[in-house]
PANUFI-601448 format. One record per residue: residue in three letters; y, x, z of N, C-alpha, C in turn. Coordinates in steps of 0.001 Angstrom, whole numbers, padded with zeros to 6 digits, always signed. Each point is the difference from the previous one (the first is absolute). Example, Ala and Ser with C-alpha at 12.3 -4.5 7.8 and 13.67 -1.06 7.14 Angstrom:
ALA-005690+013190+007800+001190-000890+000000+001200+000900+000000;SER+001050-000350-000720+001190+000820+000060+001090-000770+000730;
//
This chain:
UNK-008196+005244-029582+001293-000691-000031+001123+001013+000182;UNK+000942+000342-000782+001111+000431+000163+000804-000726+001210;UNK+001210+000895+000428+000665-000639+001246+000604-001055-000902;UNK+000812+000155-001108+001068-001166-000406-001004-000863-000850;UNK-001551-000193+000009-001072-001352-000603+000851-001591+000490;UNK-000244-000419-000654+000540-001650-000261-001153-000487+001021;UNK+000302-000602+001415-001362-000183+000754+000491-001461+000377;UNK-000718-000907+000123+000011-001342+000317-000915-000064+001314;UNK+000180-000671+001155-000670+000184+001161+000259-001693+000376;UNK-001003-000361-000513+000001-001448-000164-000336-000419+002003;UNK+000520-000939+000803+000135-000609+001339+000576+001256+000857;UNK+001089+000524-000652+000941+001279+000629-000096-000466+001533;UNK+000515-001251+000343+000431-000265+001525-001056-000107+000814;UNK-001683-000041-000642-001120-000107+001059-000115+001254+000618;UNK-001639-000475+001023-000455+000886+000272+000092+001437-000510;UNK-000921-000307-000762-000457+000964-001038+001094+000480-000807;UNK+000780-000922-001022+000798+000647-000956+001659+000942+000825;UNK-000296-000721+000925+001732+000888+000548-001095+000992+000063;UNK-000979+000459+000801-000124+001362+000694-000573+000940-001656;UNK-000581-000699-001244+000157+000805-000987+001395+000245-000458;UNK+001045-001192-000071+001080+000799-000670+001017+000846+001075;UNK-000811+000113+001571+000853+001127+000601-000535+001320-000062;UNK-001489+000027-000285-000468+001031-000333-000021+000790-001265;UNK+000642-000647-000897+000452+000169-001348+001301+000789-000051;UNK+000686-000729+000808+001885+000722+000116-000111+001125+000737;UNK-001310-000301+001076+000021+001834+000878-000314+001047-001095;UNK-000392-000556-001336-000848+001267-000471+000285+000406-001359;UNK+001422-000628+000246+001029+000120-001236+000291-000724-001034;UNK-000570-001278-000110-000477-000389-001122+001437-001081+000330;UNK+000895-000217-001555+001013-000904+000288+000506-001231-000784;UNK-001412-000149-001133+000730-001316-000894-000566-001186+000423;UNK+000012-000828+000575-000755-001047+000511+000458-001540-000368;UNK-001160-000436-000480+000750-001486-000690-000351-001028+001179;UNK+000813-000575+001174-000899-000857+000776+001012-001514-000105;UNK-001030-000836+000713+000236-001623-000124-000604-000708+001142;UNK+000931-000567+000645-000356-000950+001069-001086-000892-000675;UNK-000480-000813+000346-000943-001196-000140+001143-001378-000208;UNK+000950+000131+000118+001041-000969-000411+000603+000342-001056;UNK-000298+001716-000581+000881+000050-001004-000636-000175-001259;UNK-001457+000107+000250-000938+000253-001070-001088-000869+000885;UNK-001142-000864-000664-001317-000542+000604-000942+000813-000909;UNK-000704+000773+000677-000972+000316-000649-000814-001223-000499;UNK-000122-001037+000306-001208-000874-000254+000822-000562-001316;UNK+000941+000267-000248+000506-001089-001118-000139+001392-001880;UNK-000828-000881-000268-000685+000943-001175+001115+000498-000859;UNK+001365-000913-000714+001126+000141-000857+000795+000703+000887;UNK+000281-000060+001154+000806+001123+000887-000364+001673-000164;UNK-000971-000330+000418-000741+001767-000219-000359+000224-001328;UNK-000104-000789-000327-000037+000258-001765+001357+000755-000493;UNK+001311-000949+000134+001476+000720+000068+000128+001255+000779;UNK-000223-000155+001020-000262+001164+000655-000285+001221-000619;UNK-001062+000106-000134-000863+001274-000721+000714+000554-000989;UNK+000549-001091-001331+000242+000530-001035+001802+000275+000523;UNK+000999-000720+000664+000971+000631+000454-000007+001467+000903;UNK-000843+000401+000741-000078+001521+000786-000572+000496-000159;UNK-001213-000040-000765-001126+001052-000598-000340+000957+001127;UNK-000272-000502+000996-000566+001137+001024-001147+000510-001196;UNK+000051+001481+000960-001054+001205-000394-000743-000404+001073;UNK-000369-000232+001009-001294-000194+001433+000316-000734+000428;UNK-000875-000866+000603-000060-000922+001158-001006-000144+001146;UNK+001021-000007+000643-000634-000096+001294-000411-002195+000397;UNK-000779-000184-000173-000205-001455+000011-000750+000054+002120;UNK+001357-000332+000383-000416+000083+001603+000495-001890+000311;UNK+000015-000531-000960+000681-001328+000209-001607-000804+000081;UNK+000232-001218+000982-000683-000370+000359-000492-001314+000885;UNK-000524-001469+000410+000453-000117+000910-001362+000024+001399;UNK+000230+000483+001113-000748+000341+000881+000823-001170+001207;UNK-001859+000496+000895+000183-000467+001371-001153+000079+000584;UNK-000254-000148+001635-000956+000421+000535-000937-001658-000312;UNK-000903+000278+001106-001221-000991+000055+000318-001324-000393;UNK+001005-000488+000906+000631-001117+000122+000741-000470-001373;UNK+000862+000659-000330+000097-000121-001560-000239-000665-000951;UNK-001472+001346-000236-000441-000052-001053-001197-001352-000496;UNK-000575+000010+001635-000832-001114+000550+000655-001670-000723;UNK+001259+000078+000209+001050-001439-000097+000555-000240-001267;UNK+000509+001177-000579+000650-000043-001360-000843+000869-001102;UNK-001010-000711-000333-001192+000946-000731+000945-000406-001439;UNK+000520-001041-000259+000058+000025-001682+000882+000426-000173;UNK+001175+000254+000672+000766+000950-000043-000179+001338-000070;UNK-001276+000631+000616-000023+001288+000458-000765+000287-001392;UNK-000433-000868-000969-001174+000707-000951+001060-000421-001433;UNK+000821-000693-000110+001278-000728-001103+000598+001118+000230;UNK+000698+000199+000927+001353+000905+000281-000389+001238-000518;UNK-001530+000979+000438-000019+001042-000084-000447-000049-001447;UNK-000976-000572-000824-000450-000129-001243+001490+000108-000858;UNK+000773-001139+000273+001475+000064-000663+000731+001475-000054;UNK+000283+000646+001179+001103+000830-000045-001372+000714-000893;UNK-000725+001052+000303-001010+001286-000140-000005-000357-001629;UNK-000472-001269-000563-000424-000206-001456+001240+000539-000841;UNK+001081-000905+000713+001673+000060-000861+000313+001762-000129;UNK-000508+000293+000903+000862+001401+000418-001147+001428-000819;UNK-001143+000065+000168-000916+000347-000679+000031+000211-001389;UNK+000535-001580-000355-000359+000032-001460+000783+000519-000965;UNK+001582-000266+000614+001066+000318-000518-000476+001540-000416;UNK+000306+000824+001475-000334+001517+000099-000725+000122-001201;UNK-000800-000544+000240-000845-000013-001838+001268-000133-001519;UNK+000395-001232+000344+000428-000489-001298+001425+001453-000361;UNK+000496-000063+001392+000860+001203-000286-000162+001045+000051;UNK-001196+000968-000237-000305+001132+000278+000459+001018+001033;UNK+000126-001172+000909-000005+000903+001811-001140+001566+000149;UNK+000605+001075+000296-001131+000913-000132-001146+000499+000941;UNK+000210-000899+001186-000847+000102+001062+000688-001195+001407;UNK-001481-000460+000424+000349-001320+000248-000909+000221+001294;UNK+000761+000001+001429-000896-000641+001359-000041-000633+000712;UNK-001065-000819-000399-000214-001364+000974-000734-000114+001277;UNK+000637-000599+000770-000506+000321+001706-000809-001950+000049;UNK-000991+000534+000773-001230-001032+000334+000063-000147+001160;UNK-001104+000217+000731-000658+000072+001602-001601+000102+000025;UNK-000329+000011+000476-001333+000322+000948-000617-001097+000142;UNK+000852-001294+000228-000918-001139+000294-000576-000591-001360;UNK+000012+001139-001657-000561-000066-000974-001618-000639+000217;UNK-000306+001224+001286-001623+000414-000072-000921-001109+000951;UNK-000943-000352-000418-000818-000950+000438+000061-000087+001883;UNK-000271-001493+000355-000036+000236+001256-000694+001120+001129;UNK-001711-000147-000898-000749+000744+000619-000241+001765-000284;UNK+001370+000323-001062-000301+001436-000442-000240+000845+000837;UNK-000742+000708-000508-000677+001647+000705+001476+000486+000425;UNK-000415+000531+001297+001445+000461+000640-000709+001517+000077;UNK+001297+001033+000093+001006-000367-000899+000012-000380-001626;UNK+001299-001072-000037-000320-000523-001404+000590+001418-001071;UNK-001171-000026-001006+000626+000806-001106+000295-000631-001244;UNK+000528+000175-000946+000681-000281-001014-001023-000764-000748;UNK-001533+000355+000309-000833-000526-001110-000810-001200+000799;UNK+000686-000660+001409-000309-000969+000426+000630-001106-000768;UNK+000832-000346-000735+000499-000827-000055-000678-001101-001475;UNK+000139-001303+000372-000903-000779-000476-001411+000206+000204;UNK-000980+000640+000725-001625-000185+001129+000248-001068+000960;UNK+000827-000794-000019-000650-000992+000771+001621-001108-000071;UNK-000845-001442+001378+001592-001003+000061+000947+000712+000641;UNK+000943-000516-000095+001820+000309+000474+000105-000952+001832;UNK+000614+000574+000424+000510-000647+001341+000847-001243-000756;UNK-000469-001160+000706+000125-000702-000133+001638-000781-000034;UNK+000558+000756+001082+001458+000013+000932+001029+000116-001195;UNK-000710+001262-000523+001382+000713-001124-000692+000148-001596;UNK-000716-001287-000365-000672+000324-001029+000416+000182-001118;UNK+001500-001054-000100+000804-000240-000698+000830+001047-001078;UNK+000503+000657+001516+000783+000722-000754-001137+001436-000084;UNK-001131+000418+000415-000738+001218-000289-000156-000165-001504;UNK-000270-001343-000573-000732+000012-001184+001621-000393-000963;UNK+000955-000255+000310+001084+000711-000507+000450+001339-000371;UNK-000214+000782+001112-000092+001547-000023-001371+000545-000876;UNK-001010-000501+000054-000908+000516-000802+000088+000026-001575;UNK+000621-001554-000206+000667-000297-000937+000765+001382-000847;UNK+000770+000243+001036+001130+001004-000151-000412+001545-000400;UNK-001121+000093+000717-000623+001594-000577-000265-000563-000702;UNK-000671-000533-000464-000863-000168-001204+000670-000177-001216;UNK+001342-000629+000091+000820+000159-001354+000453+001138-000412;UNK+000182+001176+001068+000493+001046-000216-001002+000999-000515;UNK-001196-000238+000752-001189+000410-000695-000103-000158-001443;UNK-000393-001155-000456+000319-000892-001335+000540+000521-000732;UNK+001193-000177+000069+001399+000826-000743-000337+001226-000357;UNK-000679+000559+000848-000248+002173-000284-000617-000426-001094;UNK-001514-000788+000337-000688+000224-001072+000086-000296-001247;UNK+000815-001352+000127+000306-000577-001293+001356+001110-001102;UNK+000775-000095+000594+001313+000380-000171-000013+001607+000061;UNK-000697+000746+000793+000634+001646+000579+001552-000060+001115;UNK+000312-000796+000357+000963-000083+001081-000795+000874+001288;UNK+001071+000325+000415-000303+001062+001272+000784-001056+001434;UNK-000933-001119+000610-000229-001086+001311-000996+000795+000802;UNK+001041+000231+001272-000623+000534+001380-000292-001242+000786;UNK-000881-000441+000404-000152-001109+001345-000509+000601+000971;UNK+000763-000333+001209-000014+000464+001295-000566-001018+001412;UNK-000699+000278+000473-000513-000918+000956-000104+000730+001625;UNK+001462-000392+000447+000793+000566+001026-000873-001072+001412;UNK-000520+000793+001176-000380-000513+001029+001133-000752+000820;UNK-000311-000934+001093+001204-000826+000731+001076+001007-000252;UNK+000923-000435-000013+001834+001054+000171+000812-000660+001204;UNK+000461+000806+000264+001352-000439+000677+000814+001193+000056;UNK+001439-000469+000679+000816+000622-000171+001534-000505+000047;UNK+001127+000627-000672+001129-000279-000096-000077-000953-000895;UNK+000947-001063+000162+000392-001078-000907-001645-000846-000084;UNK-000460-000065+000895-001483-000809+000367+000476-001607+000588;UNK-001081-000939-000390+000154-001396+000562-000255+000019+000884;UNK+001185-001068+000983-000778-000088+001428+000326-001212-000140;UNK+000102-001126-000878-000047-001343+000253-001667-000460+000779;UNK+000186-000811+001059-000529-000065+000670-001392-000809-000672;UNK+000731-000744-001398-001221-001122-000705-000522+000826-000841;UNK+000683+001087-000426-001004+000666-001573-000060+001041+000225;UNK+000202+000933+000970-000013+001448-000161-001472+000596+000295;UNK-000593+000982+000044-001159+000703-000144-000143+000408+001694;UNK-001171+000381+000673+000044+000382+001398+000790+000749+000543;UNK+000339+001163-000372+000823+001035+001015+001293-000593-000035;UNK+000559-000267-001153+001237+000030+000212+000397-001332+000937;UNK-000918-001181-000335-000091-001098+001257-000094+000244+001068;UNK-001123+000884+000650-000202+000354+001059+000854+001066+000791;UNK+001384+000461-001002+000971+001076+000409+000856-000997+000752;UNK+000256-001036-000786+000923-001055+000388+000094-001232+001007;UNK-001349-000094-000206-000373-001134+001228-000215+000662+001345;UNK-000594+001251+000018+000209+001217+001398+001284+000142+000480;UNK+001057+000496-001239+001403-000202+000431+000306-000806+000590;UNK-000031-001380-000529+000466-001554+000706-000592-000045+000988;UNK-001531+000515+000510-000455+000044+001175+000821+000518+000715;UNK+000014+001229-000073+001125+000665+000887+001260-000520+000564;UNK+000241-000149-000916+001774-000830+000400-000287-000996+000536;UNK-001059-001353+000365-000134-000655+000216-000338+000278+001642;UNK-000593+001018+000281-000513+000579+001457+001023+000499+000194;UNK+000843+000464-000569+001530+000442+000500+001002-000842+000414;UNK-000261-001618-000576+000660-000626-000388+001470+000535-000285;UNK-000182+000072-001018+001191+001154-001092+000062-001411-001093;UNK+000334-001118+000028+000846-000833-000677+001002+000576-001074;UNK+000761+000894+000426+000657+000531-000856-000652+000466-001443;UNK-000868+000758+000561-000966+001021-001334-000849-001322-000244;UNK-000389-001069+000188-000825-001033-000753+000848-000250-000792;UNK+001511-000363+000305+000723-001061-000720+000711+001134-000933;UNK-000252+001435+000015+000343+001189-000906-000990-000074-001367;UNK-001775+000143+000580-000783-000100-000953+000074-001637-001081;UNK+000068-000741+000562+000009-001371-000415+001136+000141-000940;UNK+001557+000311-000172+000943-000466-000523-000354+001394-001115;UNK-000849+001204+000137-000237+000810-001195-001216-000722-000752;UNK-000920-000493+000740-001011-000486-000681-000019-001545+000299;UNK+000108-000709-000543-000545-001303+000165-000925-000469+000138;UNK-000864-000529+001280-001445-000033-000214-000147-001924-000607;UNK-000339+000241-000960+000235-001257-000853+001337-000811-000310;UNK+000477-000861+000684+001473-000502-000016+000531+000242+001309;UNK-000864+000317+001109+001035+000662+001359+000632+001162-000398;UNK+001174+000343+000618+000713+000754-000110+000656+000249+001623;UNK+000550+001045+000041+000732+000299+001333+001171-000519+000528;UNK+000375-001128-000434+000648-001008+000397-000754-001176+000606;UNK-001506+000307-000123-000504-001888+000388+000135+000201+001870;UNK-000308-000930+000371-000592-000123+001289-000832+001019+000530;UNK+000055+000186+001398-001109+000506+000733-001482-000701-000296;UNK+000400-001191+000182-000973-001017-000208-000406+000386-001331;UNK+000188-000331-001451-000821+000506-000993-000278+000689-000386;UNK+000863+001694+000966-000820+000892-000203-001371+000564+000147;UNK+000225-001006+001385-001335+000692+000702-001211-000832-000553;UNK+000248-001269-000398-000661-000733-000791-000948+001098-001469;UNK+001126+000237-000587-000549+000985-001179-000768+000961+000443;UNK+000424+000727+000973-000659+001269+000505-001470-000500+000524;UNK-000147-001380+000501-000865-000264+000769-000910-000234-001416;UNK+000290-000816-001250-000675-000292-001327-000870+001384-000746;UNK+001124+001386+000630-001026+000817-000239-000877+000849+000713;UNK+000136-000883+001032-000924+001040+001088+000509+000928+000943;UNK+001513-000299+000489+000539+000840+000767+000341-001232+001490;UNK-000660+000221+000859-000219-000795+000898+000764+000997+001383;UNK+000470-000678+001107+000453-000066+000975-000217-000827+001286;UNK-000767+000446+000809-000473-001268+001147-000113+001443+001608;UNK+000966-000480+000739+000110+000597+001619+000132+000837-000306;UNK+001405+000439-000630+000413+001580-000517-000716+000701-000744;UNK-001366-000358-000536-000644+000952-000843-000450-000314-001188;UNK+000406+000662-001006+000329-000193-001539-001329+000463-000311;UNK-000430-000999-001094-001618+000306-000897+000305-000047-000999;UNK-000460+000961-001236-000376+000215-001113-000560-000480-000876;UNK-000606-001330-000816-001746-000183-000494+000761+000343-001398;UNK-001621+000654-000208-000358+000453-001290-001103-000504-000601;UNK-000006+000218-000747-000801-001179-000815-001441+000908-000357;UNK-000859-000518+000275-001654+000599-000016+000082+001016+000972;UNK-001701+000873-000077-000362+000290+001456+000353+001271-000061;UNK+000589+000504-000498+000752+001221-000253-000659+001004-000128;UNK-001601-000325-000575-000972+001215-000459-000081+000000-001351;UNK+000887-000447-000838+000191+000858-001201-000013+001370-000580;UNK+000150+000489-000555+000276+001511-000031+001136-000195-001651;UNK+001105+000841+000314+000687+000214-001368+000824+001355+000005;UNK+000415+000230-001136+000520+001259-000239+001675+000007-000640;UNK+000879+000930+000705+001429-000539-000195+000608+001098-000753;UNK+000775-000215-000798+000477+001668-000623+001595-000501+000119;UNK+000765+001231+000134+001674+000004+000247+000334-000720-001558;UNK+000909-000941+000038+000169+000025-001571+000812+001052-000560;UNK+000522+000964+000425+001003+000857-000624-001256+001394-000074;UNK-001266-000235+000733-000826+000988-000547-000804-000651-001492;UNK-000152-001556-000155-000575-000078-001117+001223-000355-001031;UNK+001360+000346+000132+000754+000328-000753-000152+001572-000689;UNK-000054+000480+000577-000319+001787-000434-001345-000227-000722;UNK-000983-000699+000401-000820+000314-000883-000146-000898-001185;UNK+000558-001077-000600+000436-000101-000919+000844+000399-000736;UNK+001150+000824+000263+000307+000878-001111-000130+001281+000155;UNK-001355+000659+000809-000788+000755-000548-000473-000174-000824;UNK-001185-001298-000143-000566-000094-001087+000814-000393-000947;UNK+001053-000666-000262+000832-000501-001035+000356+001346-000917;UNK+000569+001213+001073+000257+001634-000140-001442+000323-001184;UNK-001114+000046+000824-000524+000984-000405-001882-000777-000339;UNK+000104-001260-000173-001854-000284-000359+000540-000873-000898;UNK-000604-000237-000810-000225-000807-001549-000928-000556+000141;UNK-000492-001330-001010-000958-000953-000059-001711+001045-000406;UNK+000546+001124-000965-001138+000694-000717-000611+000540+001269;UNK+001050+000664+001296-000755+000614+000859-001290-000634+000914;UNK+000385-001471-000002-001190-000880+000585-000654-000416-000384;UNK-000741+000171-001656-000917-000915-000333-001524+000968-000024;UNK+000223+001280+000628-001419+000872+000140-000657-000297-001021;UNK-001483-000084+000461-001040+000111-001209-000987-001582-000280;UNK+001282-000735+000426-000742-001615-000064+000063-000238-001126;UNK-001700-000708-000203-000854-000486-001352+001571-001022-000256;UNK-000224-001143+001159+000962-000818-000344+001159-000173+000948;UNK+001238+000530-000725+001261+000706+000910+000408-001697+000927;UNK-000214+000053+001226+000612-000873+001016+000230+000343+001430;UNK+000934-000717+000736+000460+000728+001039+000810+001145+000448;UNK+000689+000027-000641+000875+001251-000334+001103-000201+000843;UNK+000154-000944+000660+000782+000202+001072-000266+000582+000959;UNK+001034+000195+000669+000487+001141+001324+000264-000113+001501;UNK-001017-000289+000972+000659-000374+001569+000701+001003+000289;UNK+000843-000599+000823+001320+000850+000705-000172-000270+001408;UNK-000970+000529+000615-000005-000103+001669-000175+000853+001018;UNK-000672+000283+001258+000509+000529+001203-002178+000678+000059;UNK-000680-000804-000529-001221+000172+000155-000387-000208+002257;UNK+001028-000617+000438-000222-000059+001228+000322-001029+000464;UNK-000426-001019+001308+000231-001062+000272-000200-000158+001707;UNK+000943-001117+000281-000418-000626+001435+000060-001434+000013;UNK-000743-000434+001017-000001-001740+000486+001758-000288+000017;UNK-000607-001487-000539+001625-000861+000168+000103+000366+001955;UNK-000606-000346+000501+000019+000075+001692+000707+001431+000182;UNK-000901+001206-000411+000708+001127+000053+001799+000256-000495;UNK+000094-000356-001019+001018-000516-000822+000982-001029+001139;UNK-000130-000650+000331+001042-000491+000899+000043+000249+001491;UNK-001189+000885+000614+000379+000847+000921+001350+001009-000351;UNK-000402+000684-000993+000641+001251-000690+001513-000344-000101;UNK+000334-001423-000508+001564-000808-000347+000052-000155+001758;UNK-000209-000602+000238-000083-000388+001881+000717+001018+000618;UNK-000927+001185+000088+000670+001684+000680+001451-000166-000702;UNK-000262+000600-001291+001455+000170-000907+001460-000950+000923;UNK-000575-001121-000409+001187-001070+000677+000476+000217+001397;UNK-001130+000064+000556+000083+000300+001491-000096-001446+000523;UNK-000378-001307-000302-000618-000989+000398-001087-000163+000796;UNK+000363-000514+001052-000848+000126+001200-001097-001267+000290;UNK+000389-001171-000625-000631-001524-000671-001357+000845+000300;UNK-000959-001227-000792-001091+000002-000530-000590-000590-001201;UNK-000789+000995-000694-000278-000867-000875-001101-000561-000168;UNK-000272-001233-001087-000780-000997+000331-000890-000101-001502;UNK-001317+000609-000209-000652-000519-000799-000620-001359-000599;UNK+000634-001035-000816-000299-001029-000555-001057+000121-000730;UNK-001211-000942+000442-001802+000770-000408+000120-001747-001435;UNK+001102-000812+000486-000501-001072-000763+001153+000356-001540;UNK+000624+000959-000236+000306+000233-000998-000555+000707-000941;UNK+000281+000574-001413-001057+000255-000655+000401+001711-000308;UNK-001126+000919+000151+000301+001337+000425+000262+000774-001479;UNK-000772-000553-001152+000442+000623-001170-001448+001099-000701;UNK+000230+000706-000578-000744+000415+000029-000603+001193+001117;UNK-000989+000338+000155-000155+000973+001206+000617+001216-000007;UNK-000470+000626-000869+000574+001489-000678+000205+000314-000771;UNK+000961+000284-000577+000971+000441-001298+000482+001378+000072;UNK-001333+001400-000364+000587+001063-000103-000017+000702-001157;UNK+000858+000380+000036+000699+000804-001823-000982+001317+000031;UNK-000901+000482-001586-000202+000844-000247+001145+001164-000609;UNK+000602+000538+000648+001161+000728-001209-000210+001439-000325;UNK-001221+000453+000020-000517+000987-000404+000337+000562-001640;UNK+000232-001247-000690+000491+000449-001764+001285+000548+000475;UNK+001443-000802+000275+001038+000384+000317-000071+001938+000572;UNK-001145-000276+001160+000551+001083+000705-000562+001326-001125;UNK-000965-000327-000300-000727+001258-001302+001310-000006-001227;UNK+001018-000991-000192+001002+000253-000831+001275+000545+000437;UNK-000522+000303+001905+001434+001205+000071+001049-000703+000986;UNK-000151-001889+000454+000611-000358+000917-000868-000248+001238;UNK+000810+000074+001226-000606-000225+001126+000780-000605+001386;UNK-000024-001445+000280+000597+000197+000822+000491+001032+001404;UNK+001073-000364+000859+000376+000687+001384+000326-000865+001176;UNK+000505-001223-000206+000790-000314+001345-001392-001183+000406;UNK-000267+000452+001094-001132-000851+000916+001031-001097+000572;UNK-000924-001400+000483+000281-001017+000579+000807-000107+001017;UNK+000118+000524+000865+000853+000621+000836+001292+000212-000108;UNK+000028+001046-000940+001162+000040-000175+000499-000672-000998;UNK-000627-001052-000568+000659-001168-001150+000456-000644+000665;UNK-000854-000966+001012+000868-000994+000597+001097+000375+001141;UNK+000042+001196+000334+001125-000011+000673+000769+000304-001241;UNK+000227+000587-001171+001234+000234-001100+000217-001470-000188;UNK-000955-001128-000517+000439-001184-000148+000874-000871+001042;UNK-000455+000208+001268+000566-001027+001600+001405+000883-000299;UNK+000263+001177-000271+001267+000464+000534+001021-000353-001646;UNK-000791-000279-001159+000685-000773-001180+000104-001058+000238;UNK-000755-000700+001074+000184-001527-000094+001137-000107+000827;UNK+000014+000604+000950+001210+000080+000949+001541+000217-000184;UNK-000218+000874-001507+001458+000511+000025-000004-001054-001395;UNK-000529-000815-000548-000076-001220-001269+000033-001247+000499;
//
C-alpha cells in the first residue's frame, strides 16, 4: 500500500477499526474513506453497492461488525448470524465487483470447534461442534473466511482473513448487557470500588457517560443501586461483592487491540493470499490467528482487574451460570513465522485500559 492508497476501514469507531485506522495515521498513511453506521449500513446491499462504485477504495479494512460477550450473543442469535452475514457478504463482494486490490477481514477464534486441540491452529477449524453460546455468529465468521477464500480461488482477488484472539482496549464495550469479560469486569470492579467508597459522585459520573440500559446518572439512589444490584454488584454491612458469572476456571487469552492493530497492517503491508496456500492438495484455511499464544483463568483475570482497581470487595463466583467454553487458546505460530509478534503482557493491558477508562 502506498501512503496516499484509497483505504476504507469499514466500523472506524469500534474496537478494532479505530485502533486500525490509528495505527494507519501513525504510519503515514492519509487517504481514508470512513462512515459511521448511520451514514452508511453495511447490511443494506443498494447502499454499499452506491458506495463502492462512488469511492472506489483501493483496500479494505472490513473491521465492521456486530459483537458481544456471552450474554449477547446467547439472547440475540438472529441478529448476531443476519447482521454479520449482511454487512461481510455486501462488503466482500463489492471489493470484488469493484476491483478493490486487497481486502482484510477480521473474524475471531470462537471460529474453532468447542473441543479443539489447544492450542487451536488454523487447521482446527471445522473438526468438530461450535460452542453452543456463540454459535451464531462463529458460523457467520466462518462464513466470512470462506468467501474470501472463495473469491481467491474463483476470481484471483488477493482476501486476507484474520482470526484475532479476545481484544480489548481503547474505545472497548463496557455496556454492562453486551460487552465481552474484561472490559465488564474493568467496570463492574470500578463500580465496586466507588461503591465501598461510597463515591456517589463517580457512580452518578460513570452512569451519565454510560447508560447502563435506560438508567442514567440522574435516576435515584434507589434505581441505581437496583441496576447495579441486576448485575451483580451487591452491598450488605459495608462490604461490596462482585459475582461473576461461572466458576472462574476457564482459561482465555487477551491481546491489546492496538497490538492486533499492528498486526493487521503488517500483514495487509506485507503477506498476500499466494503466501498462505503452501503445498495443499486442496487449498483451505488460509486464514490467519492473531494472538498472545498465552492465557489465564477468568478468576485469575479478575484478581488481576481487582489489584489494578484497588478494590478491596470480594469477589463472588456464580457456579449456576454458564462458564462457556473451557479453553480458548490461540495457535499464532503462522503469524509469528511471518515476522509479527506480540509485546504488551496482561498486566500491563489492563492497567493501560482502567487508566483509558478513567480519563473516557
Amino acid at each position: 500500500m502506498t501512503k496516499d492508497a484509497k483505504i476504507f476501514v469499514a466500523g472506524h469507531k469500534g474496537l478494532v477499526g479505530s485502533a486500525i485506522l490509528r495505527n494507519l495515521q501513525l504510519k503515514g498513511y492519509t487517504n481514508f474513506i470512513i462512515r459511521s453506521s448511520s451514514e452508511l449500513d453495511l447490511r443494506n446491499q443498494q447502499a454499499v453497492s452506491d458506495f463502492f462504485a462512488n469511492e472506489k477504495p483501493e483496500y479494505v479494512f472490513l473491521a465492521a461488525a456486530k459483537v458481544g460477550g456471552i450474554v449477547a450473543n446467547n439472547t440475540y442469535r438472529a441478529e448476531f448470524i443476519h447482521d454479520n452475514l449482511a454487512i461481510q457478504n455486501n462488503v466482500i463482494h463489492q471489493s470484488y465487483v469493484h476491483d478493490v486490490k486487497k481486502l482484510l477481514f477480521l473474524g475471531s477464534t470462537c471460529i474453532y470447534p468447542r473441543d479443539a486441540k489447544q492450542p487451536m491452529s488454523e487447521q482446527e477449524l471445522l473438526t468438530g461442534p461450535l460452542e453452543y453460546t456463540n454459535e451464531p455468529y462463529a458460523i457467520a465468521k466462518i462464513a466470512g473466511l470462506k468467501m474470501c477464500e472463495s473469491y481467491n480461488l474463483q476470481y484471483g482477488t488477493n482476501y486476507i482473513a484474520v482470526m484475532p484472539t479476545n481484544l480489548y482496549g481503547p474505545n472497548d464495550n463496557f455496556d454492562l448487557h453486551s460487552s465481552h469479560v474484561l472490559p465488564a469486569l474493568v467496570r463492574k470492579i470500578h463500580l465496586g470500588k466507588c461503591l465501598e467508597n461510597n463515591d456517589w459522585n463517580a457512580i452518578r459520573a460513570d452512569f451519565s457517560k454510560r447508560p447502563v440500559q435506560t438508567t442514567d446518572g440522574n435516576a435515584s439512589e434507589h434505581d441505581i443501586t437496583e441496576k447495579l444490584n441486576a448485575f451483580g454488584l451487591f452491598q450488605k454491612d459495608g462490604r461490596v461483592e462482585v459475582e461473576i458469572w461461572g466458576s472462574g476456571k476457564p482459561l482465555r487469552e487477551f491481546l491489546w487491540s492496538e497490538e492486533m492493530a499492528d498486526a493487521c497492517v503488517f500483514i495487509m503491508e506485507n503477506i498476500n493470499f499466494d503466501d498462505l496456500k503452501g503445498d495443499q492438495q486442496e487449498i483451505r484455511n488460509c486464514h490467519i490467528n492473531i494472538g498472545t499464544g498465552e492465557e489465564l483463568s477468568i478468576r485469575k483475570l479478575a484478581e488481576t482487574i481487582q489489584s489494578t482497581v484497588e478494590f478491596k470487595g470480594s469477589l463472588r463466583f456464580n457456579t449456576e451460570k454458564p462458564d462457556g467454553t473451557m479453553r480458548k487458546l490461540t495457535d499464532p505460530s503462522t503469524l509469528n513465522r511471518l515476522g509479527w509478534k506480540h509485546t504488551i503482557q496482561i498486566e500491563e493491558g489492563i492497567k493501560k485500559l482502567y487508566e483509558w477508562y478513567l480519563s473516557h
